[in-house]
C-alpha positions in Angstrom: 126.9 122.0 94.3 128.6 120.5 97.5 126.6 120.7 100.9 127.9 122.8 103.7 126.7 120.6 106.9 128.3 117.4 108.1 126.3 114.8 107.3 125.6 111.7 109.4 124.1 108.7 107.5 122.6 106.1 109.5 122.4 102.5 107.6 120.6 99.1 108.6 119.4 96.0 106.6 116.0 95.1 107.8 114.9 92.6 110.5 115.4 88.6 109.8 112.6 88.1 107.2 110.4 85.0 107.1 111.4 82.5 104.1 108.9 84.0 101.6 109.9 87.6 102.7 106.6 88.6 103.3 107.1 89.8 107.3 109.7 89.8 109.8 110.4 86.5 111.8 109.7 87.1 115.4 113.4 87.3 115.5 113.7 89.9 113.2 110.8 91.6 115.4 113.3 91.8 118.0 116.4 93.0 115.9 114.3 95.9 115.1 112.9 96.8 118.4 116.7 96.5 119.5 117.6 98.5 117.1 115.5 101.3 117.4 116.0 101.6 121.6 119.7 101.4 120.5 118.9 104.9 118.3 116.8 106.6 120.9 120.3 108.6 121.7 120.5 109.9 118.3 119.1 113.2 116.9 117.7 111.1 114.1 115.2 113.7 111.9 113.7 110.9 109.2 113.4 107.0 108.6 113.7 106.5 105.3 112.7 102.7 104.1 112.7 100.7 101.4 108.9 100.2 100.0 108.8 96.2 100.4 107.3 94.5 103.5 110.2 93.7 105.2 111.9 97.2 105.3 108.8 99.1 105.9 108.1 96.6 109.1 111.2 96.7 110.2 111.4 100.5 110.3 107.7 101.1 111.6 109.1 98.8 114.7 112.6 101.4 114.9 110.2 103.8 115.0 108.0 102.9 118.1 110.9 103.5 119.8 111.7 106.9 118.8 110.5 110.3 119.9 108.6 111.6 116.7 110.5 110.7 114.2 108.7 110.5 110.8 109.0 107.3 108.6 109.1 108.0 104.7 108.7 105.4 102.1 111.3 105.6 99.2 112.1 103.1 96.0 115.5 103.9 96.2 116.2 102.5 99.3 114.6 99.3 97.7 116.1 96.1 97.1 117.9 95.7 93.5 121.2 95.5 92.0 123.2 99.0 92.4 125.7 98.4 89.5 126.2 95.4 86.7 130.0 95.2 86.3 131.8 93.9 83.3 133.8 90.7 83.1 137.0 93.2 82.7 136.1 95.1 85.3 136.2 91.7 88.0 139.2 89.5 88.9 140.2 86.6 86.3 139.3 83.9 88.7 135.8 84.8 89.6 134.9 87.1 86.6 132.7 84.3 85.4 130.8 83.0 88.6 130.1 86.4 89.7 128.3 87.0 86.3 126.7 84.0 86.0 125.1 84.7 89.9 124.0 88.4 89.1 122.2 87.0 85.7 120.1 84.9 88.0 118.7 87.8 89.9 115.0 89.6 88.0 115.2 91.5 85.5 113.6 94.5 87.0 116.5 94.1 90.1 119.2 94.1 87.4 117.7 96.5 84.6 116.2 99.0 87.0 118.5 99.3 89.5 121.7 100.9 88.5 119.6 104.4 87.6 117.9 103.9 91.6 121.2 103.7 92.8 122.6 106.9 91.2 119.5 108.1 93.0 120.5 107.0 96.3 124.5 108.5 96.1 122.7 111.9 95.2 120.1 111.6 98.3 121.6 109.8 100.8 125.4 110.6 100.9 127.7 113.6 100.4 127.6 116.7 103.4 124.2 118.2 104.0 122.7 121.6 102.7 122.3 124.2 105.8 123.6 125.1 108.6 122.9 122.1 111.0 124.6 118.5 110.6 122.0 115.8 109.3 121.0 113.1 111.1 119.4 110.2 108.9 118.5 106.5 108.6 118.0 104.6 105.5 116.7 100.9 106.4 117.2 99.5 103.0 118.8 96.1 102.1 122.3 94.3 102.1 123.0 95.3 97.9 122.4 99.2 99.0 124.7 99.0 101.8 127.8 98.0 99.7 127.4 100.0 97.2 127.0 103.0 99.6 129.8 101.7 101.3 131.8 100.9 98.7 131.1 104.7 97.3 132.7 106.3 100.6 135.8 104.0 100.1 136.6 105.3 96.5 136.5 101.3 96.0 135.7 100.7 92.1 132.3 100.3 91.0 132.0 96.5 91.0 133.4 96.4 94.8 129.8 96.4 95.8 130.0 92.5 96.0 131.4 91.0 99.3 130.5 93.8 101.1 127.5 91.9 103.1 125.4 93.2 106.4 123.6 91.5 109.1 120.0 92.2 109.6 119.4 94.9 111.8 123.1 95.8 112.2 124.1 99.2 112.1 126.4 100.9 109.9 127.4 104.9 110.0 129.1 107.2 107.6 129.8 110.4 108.3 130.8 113.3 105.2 132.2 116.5 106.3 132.7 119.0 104.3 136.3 119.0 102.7 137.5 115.9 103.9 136.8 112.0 102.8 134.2 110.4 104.0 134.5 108.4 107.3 132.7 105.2 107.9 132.4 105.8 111.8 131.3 102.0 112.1 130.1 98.7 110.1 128.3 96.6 110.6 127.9 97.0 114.1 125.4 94.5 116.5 126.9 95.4 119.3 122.6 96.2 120.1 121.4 92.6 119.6 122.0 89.5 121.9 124.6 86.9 120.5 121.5 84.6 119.3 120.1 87.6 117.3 123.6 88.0 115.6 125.0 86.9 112.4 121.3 86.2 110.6 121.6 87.0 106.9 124.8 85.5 106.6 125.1 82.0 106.5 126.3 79.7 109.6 130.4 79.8 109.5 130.5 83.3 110.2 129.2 82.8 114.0 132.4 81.3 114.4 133.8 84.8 114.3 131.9 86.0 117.5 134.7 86.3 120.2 133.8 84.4 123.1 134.7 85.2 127.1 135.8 82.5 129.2 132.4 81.5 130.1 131.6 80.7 126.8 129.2 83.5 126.6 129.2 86.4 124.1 
């Protein structure tokens, strides 16, 4: 049964996480905080979060800086491996890196988590049911935001790798009913400061931030 209402689907990666991932850095304080001013505009109606320490701080922090806007605990917006792709399924030339990286990760990330991300597409994406357009955010984890991505692309199931997020970046899809679904934006830090940018990733890619002529961001 297909929805009726457009549905708006809000996505972040929590804050920058201290080394044993147990809390937010104090920068990743301030991606949240950022964050969460940045969404005071929208007609957001639920937080969802992931369950471990780093999500649920992240979105307690987001939302501080809403009006009433509940926070709900879910395991599928946790942090585990959304789909485990054959060597057929990958290109020739990294079919056996990419396997040999994803057979490093826990077993409950890589047994548990295809069935939680079935979960997720049936939740979280798709148009809504009523007659008003939906308004959620899901602060979950880099693997989730591919794959949800990668869903609203058609990409193939596997395309979840090397779609990567910043921390506290902000990604939107919307799904209206009887069209494709639209990623409105990805990605998007256009919230944080230059120093707050980029974390999750490692260094090079702060050689993509476009510059003025002052030097500053």
């Amino acid at each position: 049964m297909t929805g009726t209402a457009t549905r708006h689907l809000y996505l972040t990666r929590h804050g920058e996480a201290t080394g044993d991932e147990s809390a937010l850095t104090e920068a990743g304080r301030r991606q949240a905080v950022l964050l969460g001013q940045r969404l005071r505009g929208a007609p957001l109606s639920m937080v969802h979060h992931g369950p471990l320490p780093r999500a649920a701080e992240t979105a307690r922090l987001i939302g501080e800086q809403l009006d009433d806007v509940p926070l709900r605990p879910s395991a599928i917006a946790g942090d585990y491996l959304p789909y485990l792709p054959q060597a057929g399924e990958l290109p020739p030339e990294s079919a056996e890196s990419t396997l040999r990286h994803l057979a490093g990760f826990p077993a409950a990330e890589r047994e548990g988590g295809p069935a939680l991300a079935q979960e997720a597409l049936a939740r979280f994406t798709g148009p809504a049911f009523g007659d008003e357009p939906s308004h959620e955010l899901v602060v979950t984890h880099n693997f989730l935001i591919g794959w949800i991505v990668r869903d609203a692309l058609d990409a193939p199931p596997w395309r979840w790798l090397g779609l990567n997020h910043c921390n506290a970046a902000l990604t939107v899809i919307r799904y209206t009913p009887g069209r494709p679904a639209s990623i409105v934006f990805y990605n998007d830090m256009g919230h944080l400061p230059r120093e707050l940018r980029w974390t999750g990733f490692t260094p090079e890619f702060r050689a993509c931030e476009p510059v003025t002529a002052t030097g500053a961001a």
